[in-house]
MITORNU-136753 format. One record per residue (C-alpha): residue in one letter; x, z, y. Coordinates in steps of 0.2 Angstrom, whole numbers, padded with zeros to 4 digits, always signed. Layout:
N
AXZY
...
This chain:
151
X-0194+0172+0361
X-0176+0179+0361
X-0173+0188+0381
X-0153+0188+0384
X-0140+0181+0394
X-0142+0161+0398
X-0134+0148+0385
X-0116+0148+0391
X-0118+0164+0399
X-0119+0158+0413
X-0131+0167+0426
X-0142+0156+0438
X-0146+0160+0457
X-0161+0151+0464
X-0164+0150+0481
X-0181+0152+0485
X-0186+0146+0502
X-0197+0159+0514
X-0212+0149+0511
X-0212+0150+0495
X-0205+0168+0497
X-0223+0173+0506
X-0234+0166+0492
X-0221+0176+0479
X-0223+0191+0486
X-0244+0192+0489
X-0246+0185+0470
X-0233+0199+0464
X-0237+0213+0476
X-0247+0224+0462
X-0232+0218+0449
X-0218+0230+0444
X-0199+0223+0445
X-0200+0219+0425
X-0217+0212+0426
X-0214+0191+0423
X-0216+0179+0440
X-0226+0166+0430
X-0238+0171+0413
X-0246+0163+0400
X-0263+0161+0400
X-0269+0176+0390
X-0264+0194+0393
X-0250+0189+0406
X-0237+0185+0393
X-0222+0173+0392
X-0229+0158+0398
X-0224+0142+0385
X-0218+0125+0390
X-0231+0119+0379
X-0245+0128+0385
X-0239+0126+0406
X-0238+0108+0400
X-0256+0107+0394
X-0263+0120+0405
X-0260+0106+0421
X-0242+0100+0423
X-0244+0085+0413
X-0261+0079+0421
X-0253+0085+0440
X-0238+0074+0434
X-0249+0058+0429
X-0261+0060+0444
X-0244+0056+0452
X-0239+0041+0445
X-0226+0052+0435
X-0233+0050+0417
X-0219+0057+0405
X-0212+0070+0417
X-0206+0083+0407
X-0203+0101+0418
X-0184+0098+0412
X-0183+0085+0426
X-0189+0096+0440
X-0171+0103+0438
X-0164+0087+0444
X-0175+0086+0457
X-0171+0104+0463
X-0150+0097+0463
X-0158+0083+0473
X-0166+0093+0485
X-0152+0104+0489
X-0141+0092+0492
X-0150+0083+0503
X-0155+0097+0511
X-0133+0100+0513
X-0130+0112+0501
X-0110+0111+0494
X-0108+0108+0475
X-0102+0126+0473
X-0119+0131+0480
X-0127+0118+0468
X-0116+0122+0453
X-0122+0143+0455
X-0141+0135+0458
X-0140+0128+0439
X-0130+0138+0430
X-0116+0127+0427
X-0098+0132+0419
X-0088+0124+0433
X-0090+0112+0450
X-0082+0097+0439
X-0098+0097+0428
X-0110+0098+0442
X-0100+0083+0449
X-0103+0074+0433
X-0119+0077+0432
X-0125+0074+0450
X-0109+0064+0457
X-0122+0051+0464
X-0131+0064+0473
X-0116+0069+0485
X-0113+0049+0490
X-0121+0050+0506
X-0108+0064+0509
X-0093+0052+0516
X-0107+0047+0529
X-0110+0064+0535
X-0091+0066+0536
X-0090+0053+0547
X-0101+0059+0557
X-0097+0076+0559
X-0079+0069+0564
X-0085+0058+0577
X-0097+0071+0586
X-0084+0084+0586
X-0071+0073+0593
X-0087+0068+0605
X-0088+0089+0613
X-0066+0089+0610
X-0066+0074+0624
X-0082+0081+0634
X-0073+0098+0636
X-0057+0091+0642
X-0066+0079+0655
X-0077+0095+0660
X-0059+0104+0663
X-0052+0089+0672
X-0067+0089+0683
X-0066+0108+0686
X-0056+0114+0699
X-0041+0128+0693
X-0046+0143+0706
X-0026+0149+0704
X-0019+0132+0711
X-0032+0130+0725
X-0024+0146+0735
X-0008+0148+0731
X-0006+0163+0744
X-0020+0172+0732
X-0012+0170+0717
């Protein structure tokens, strides 16, 4: 195990949602801030790929109709899910580490199609409240042209 920067140097920010956040912080309450999230099996050290894989993953992902599912592909669910959930692809590209916003792009490009549609449809409601509010004001008498005497 080599500890050090990320291939690239390129640091990673994960967003964890709260719920996640709540299980996190009862599992890791007696946990120092250099202690490891996730362990091995044995003595609480770096928990391998082959031994997460064989301790469960590979069962959970065959129990799921997911047979060959390697825990490298749950990064392209995660780009998935944050995108769908609206994230930008800057938010994206920090989430995975990458150089630039281009290779996120390249790499998730299919992802961000639905994103024209949502365009769309942020244009048309907002133009929807621009005409409501200016039929509201036609409909709402001015109070300084009713009296002129007053103003």
């Amino acid at each position: 195990m080599t500890w050090g920067v990320p291939k690239g140097y390129e640091r990673r920010s994960v967003p964890i949602p709260a719920f996640i956040a709540e299980d996190l912080r009862d599992q890791l309450a007696a946990r120092g801030p250099e202690d490891l999230v996730f362990t091995g099996l044995r003595a609480g050290g770096v928990l391998r790929n082959r031994v997460f894989r064989r301790a469960g993953f590979d069962r959970a992902a065959q129990s799921l109709g997911l047979e060959g599912l390697v825990p490298h592909e749950l990064r392209h669910t995660a780009a998935s899910l944050a995108v769908s959930s609206g994230a930008n692809v800057k938010a994206v590209q920090r989430m995975l580490g990458h150089a630039s916003a281009a290779m996120t792009l390249d790499t998730y490009a299919d992802l961000f199609d639905e994103d024209l549609d949502a365009v769309a449809e942020g244009l048309d409601l907002a133009a929807r409240m621009v005409r409501e509010r200016s039929a509201d004001s036609l409909r709402t008498p001015d109070l300084y042209t009713l009296d002129p005497a007053s103003n």
